[in-house]
C-alpha positions as CSV (number, residue, x, y, z in Angstrom):
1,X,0.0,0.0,0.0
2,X,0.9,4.0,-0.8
3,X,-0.2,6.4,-0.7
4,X,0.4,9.9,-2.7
5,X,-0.7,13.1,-0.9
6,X,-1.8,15.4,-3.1
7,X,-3.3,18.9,-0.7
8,X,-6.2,19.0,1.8
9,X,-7.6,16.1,2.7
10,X,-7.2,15.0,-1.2
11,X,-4.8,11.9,-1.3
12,X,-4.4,8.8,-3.9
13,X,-4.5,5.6,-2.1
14,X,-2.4,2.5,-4.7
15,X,-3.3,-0.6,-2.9
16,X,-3.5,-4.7,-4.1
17,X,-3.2,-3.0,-8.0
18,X,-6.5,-0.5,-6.9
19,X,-6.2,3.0,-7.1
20,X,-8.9,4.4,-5.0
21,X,-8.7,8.9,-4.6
22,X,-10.3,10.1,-1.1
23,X,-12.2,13.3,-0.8
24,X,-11.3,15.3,-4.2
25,X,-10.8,18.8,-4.3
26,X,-9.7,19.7,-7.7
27,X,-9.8,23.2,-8.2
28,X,-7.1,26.1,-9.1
29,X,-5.4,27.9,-6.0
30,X,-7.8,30.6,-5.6
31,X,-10.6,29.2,-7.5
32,X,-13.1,29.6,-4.6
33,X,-14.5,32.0,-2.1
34,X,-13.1,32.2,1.1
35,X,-14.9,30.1,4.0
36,X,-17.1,32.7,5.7
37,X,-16.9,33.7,9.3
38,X,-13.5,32.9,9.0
39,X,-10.4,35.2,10.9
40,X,-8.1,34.5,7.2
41,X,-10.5,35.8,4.6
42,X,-7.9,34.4,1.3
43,X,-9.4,32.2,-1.4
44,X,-9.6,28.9,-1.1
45,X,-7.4,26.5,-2.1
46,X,-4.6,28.6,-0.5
47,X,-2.1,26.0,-2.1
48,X,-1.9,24.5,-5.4
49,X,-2.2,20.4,-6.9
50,X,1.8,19.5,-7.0
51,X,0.7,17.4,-10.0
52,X,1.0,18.7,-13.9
53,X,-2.3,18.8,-15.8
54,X,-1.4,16.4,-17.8
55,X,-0.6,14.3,-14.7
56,X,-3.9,14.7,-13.0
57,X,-5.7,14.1,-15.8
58,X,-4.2,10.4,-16.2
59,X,-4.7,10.0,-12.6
60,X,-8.6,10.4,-12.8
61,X,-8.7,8.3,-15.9
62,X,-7.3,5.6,-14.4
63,X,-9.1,5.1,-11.1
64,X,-11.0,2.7,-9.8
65,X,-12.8,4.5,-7.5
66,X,-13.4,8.0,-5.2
67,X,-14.2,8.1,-2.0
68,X,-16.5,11.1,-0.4
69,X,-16.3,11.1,3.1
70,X,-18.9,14.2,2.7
71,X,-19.8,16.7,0.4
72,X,-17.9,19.7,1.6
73,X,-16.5,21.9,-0.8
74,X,-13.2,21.1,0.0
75,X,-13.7,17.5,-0.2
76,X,-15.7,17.7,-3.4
77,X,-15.3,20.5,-5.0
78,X,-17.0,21.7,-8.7
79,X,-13.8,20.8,-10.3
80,X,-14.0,17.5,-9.0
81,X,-17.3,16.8,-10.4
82,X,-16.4,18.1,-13.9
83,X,-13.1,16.2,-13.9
84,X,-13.5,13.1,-12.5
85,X,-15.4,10.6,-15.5
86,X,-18.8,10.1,-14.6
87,X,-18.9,6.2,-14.6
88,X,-16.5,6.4,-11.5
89,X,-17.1,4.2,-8.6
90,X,-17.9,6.7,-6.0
91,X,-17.9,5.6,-2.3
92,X,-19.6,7.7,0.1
93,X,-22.3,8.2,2.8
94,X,-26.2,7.6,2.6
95,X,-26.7,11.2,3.2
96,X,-24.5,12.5,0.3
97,X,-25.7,9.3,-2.9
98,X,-28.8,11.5,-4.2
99,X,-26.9,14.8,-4.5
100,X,-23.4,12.8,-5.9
101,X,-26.1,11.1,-8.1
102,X,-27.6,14.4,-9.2
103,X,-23.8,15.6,-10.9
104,X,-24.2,12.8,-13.2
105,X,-22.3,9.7,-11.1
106,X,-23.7,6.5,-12.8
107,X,-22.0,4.3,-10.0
108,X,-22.6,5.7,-6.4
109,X,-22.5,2.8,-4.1
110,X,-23.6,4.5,-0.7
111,X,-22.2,2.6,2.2
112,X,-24.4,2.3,5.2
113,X,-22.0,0.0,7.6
114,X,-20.6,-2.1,5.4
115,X,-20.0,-3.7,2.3
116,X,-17.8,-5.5,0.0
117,X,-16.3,-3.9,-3.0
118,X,-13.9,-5.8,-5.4
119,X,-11.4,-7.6,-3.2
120,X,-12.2,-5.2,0.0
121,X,-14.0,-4.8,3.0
122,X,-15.8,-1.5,3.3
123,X,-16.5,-0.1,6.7
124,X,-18.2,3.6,7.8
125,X,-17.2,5.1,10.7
126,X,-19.3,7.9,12.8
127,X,-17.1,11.3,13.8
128,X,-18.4,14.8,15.4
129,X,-17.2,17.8,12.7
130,X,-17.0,20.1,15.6
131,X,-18.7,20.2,18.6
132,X,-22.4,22.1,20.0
133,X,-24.8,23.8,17.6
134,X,-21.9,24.1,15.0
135,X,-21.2,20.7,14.9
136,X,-24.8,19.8,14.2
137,X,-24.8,22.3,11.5
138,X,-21.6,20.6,10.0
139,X,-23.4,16.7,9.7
140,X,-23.4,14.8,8.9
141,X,-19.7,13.3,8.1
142,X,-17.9,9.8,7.9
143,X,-14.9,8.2,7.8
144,X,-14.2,4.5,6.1
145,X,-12.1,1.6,7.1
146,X,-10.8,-0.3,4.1
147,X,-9.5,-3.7,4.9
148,X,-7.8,-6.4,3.1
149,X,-7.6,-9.4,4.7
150,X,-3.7,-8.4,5.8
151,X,-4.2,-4.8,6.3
152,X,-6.5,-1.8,7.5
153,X,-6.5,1.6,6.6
154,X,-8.6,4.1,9.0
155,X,-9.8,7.6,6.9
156,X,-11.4,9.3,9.4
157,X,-12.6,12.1,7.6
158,X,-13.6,15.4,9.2
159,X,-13.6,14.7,12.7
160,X,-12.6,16.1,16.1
161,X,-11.2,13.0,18.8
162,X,-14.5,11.8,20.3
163,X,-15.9,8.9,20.9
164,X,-16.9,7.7,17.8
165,X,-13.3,7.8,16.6
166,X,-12.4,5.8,19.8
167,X,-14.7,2.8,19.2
168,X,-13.4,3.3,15.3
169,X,-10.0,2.7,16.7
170,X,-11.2,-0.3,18.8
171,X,-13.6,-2.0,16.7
172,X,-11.0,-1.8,13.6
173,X,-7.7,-2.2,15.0
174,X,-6.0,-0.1,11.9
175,X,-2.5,-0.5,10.5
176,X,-2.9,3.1,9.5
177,X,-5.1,6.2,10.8
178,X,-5.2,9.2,8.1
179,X,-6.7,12.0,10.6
180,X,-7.8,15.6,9.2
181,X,-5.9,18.0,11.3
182,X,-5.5,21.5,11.0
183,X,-7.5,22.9,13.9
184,X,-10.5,24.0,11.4
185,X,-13.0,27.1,13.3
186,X,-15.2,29.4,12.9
187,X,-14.9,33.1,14.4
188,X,-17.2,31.9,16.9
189,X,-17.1,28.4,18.5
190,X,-14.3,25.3,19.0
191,X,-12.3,23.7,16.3
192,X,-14.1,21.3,13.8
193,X,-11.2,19.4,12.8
194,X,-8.2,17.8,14.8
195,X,-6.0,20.0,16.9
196,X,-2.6,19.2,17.8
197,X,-3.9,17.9,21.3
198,X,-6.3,15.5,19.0
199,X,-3.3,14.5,17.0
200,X,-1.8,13.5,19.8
201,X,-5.1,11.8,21.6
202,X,-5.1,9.4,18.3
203,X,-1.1,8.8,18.4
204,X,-1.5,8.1,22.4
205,X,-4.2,5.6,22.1
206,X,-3.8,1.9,23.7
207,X,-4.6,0.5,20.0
208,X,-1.3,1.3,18.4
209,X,-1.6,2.3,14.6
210,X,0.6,4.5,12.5
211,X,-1.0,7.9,12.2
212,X,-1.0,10.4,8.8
213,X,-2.0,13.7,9.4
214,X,-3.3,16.0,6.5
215,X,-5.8,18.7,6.0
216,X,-3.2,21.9,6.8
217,X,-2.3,24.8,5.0
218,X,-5.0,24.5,2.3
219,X,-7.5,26.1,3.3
220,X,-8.7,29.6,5.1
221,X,-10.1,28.6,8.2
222,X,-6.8,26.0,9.4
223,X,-4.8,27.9,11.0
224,X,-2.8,25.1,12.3
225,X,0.0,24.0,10.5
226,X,2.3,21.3,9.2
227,X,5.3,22.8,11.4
228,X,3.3,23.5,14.2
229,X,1.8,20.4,14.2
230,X,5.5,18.4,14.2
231,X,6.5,20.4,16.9
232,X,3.9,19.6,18.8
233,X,4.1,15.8,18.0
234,X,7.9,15.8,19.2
235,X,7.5,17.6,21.8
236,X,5.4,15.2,22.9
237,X,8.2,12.7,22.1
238,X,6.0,10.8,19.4
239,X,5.8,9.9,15.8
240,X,4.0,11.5,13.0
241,X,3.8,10.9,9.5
242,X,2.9,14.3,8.3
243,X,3.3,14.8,4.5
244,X,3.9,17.6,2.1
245,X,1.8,17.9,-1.2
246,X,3.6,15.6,-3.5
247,X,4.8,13.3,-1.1
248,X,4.5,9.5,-1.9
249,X,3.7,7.2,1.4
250,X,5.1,3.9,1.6
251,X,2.9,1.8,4.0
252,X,3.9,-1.7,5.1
């Protein structure tokens, strides 16, 4: 298993000859508003796709599937939609099938706990996307466990540590955890994505799994970043795998 890191929480996962590309968001640095309500009022993506055109295009040509963990703009964004071929096998949450369904997707396979898909095991986790009245507004979100028989690979999607990422932990067991970090907030109310303390909550955990932290310096409302975030993390005296746009993953 590999995986490429590409920006956000965007990342292409090569795994038993699959090639499977998690939460999409295609678009040009700049090429949307900012996130409103937000103290860093820049356009979003703040960072550009290390990959050429020409690159990305073959890449989405020659997938085997997407997965949505939700419908967020920076998880699916337009340019997503109109880039990625519509007969793509896209993975996602009951909530989000009718409106994937609605941009023309002729194979949305909507998972509700679990399922089978070629040669895997497909499992949906739960996760809170911030906490009170904003973290109701943010649902509903998902992660997915993706096992092979030998490994397990956690994607945890938007999600602060709570309890339903504990009992993801316990029930699955993961090899590998890919958390979104970047401390994600509003002007008003807590983070919605992991902090650095929630980072370290998943690292310090009795199940013991190797943790990959993305979703920094992407977008307008994260103002923690990937330095800040390894500083933490060995400070702590821990380990980290925390990636750079471009960066390939070897996972064993």
């Amino acid at each position: 298993m590999q995986l490429l890191f590409l920006r956000n929480a965007t990342f292409l996962v090569e795994w038993d000859n699959k090639k499977i590309l998690v939460d999409p968001m295609l678009g040009a640095k700049g090429s949307m508003d900012p996130i409103p309500n937000t103290a860093n009022p820049v356009r979003n993506p703040t960072a550009e796709i290390t990959l050429s055109d020409i690159a990305l295009q073959t890449m989405l040509q020659d997938l085997d599937a997407v997965i949505v963990t939700h419908t967020h703009r920076d998880h699916w964004d337009e340019a997503a939609q109109q880039m990625i071929p519509k007969d793509t096998t896209i993975i996602c949450q009951p909530e989000d099938a009718e409106k994937i369904t609605a941009a023309g997707f002729t194979n949305v396979l909507p998972v509700v706990d679990s399922l089978r898909w070629q040669h895997f095991s497909l499992h949906r986790t739960g996760g809170q996307h911030g906490t009170g009245e904003i973290g109701k507004l943010m649902a509903p979100v998902s992660g997915f466990v993706i096992a092979d028989g030998k490994q397990r690979l956690y994607i945890a999607g938007d999600t602060i540590w709570c309890d339903e990422v504990k009992e993801a932990l316990d029930t699955y067991k993961p090899d590998h955890t890919v958390v979104n970090s970047g401390a994600a907030r509003f002007l008003q109310g807590d983070p919605i994505t992991m902090t650095a303390n929630d980072v370290l909550e998943v690292i310090n955990h009795p199940v013991k799994t190797n943790v990959i932290a993305v979703h920094m310096e992407a977008i307008n409302h994260c103002p923690l970043t990937r330095e800040d975030l390894a500083v933490a993390v060995a400070v702590a005296g821990k380990e980290c795998n925390i990636p750079d746009p471009g960066d390939w993953i070897i996972l064993n």
